[in-house]
C-alpha positions as a Python dict, from the first residue, in 0.01 Angstrom:
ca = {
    (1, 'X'): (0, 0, 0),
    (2, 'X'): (-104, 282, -217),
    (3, 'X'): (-397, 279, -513),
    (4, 'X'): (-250, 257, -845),
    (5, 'X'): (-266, 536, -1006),
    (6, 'X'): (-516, 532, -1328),
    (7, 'X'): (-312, 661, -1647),
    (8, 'X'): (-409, 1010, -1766),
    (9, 'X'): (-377, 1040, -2118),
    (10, 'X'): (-416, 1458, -2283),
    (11, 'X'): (-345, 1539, -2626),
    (12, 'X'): (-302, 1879, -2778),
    (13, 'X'): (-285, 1978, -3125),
    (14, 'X'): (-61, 2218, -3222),
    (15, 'X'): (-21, 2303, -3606),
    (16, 'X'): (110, 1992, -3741),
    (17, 'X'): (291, 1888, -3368),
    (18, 'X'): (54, 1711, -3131),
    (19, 'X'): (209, 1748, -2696),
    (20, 'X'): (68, 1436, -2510),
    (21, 'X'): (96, 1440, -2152),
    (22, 'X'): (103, 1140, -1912),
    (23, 'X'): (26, 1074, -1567),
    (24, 'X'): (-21, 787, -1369),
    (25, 'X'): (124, 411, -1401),
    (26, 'X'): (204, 260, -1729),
    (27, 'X'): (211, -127, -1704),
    (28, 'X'): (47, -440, -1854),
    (29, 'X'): (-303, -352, -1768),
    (30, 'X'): (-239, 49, -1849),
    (31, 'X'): (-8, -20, -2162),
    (32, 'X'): (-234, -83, -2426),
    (33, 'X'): (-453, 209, -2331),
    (34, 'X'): (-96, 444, -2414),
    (35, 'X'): (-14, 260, -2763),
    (36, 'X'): (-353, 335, -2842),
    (37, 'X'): (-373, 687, -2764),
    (38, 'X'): (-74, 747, -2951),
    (39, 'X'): (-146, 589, -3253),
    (40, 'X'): (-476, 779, -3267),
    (41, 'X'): (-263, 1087, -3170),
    (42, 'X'): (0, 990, -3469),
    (43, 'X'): (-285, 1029, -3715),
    (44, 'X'): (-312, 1381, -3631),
    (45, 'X'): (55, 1418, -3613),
    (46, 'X'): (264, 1575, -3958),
    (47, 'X'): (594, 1704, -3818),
    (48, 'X'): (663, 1608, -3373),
    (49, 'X'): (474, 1394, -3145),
    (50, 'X'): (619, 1557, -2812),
    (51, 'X'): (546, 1329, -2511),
    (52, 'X'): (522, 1442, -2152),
    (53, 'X'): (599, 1229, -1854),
    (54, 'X'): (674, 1418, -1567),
    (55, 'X'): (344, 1212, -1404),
    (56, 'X'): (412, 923, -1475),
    (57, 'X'): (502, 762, -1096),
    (58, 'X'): (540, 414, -1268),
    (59, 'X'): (635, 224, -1539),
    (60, 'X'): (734, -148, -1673),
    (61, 'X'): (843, -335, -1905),
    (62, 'X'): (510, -299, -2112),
    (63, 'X'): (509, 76, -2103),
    (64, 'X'): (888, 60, -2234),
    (65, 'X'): (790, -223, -2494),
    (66, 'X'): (453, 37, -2610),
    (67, 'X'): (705, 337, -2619),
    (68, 'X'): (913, 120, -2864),
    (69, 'X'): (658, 47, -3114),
    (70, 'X'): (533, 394, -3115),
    (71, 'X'): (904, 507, -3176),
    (72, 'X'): (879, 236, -3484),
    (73, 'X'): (558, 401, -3621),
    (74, 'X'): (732, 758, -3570),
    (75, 'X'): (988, 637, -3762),
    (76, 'X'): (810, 453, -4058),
    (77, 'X'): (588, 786, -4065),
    (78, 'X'): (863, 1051, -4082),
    (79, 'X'): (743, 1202, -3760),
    (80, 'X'): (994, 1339, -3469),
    (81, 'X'): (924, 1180, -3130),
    (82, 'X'): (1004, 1385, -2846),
    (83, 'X'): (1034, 1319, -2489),
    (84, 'X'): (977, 1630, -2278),
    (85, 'X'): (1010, 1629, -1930),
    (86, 'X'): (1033, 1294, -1803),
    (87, 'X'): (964, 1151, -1382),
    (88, 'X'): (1265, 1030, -1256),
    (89, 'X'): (1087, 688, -1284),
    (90, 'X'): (1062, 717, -1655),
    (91, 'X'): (1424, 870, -1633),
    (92, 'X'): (1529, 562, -1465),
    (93, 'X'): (1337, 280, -1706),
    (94, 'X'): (1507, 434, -1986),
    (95, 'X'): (1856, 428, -1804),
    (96, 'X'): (1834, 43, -1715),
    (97, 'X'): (1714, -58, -2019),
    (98, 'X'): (2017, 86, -2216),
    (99, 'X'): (1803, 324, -2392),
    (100, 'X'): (1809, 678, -2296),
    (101, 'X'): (1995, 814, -2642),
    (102, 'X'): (1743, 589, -2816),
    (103, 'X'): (1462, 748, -2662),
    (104, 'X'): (1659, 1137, -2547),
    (105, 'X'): (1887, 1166, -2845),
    (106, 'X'): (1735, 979, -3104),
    (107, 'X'): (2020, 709, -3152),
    (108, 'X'): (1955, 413, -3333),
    (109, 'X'): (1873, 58, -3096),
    (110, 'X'): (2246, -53, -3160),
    (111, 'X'): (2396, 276, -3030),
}
């Protein structure tokens, strides 16, 4: 069986737009690491908080769960969230779960 992966977590601050790219596995013990990081990234944050994925080789139901309350603190704070390019596993959570508009269109939870 393969090592997990440790989660990689780079921010870049551009203007009043912060790009945070991801890499590695997002679950229970990673997932609180990622809400975190965002938060601290949403404080630099004025206008989008683009979010990269394309590393991300894993991801449960906690790293869905932390990408849902950062989406809530996007929205309380006026601030565009943006997925980017996404792994197919990220892809995939967001496809199960019943929420790729929410997350890659920006539709409400209900649709």
């Amino acid at each position: 069986m393969d090592a997990p992966q440790p989660l990689r977590l780079t921010a870049d601050h551009r203007g009043v737009s912060t790009v945070v790219s991801v890499a590695g596995e997002i679950d229970l013990a990673t997932a609180p690491k990622l809400e975190a990081f965002l938060r601290e990234q949403l404080d630099h944050t004025h206008a989008v908080l683009m979010v990269e994925m394309s590393g991300v080789n894993h991801m449960g139901s906690a790293g869905l769960r932390t990408l849902l309350e950062v989406r809530a603190e996007c929205d309380r704070r006026r601030i565009d969230l943006v997925f980017a390019e996404c792994s197919f596993i990220v892809l995939r959570t967001f496809e199960l779960s019943g929420l790729t508009g929410f997350f890659l269109r920006g539709e409400n939870v209900t649709g």
